[in-house]
N, C-alpha and C positions, 0 to 999 in steps of 0.2 A: 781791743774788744772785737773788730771784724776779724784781725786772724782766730781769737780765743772760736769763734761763731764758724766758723769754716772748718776750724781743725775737727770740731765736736759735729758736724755736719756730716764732714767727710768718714770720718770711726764710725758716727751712725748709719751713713748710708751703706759703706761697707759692711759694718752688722747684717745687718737687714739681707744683702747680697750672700752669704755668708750662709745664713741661715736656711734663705729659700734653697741655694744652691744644694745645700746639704736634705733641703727636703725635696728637691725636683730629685736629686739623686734615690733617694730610697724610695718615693711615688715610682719611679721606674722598675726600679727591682723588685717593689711589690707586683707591679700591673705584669713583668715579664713572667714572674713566678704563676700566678693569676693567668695568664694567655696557657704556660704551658701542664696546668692540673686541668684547664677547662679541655686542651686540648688531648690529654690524656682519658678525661673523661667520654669527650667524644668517639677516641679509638675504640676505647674499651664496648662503649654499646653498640657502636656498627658493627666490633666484631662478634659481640652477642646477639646481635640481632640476625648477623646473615647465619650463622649457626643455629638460631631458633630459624630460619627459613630452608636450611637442610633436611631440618629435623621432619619437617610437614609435609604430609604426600599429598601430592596433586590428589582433586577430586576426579573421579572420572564421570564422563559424558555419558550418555543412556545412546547404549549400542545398539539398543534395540530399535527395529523400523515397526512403526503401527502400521498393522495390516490394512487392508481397503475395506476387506469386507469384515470390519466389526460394527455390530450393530450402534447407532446411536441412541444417546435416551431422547425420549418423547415429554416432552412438559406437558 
């Protein structure tokens, strides 16, 4: 009876090893798949984005100097 309880022990626990191992395995290859679309995702928009910041002209600054003598308003 204790070997019957062992044998059936040991096949289960093995199961079980068996199974997870077969799912740590494809948990991995999902999550590596998953790293490299998010990482492709990412390429994609920084290089969309430094492109949308090609596209944009600088604003320019006011070249012009206020004179001295313009009159101010009076409240």
């Amino acid at each position: 009876m204790a070997l019957t309880n062992f044998i059936l022990t040991v096949a289960g626990v093995s199961a079980v090893v068996l199974l997870l191992r077969s799912d740590v395995k494809q948990s991995a290859s999902i999550f590596r798949r998953n790293v490299k679309h998010i990482r492709n995702w990412l390429e994609e928009e920084s290089t969309a984005a430094s492109k949308a910041a090609e596209n944009i002209k600088p604003k320019e600054l006011e070249t012009r100097i206020p004179e001295k003598d313009t009159p101010k308003e009076k409240h």
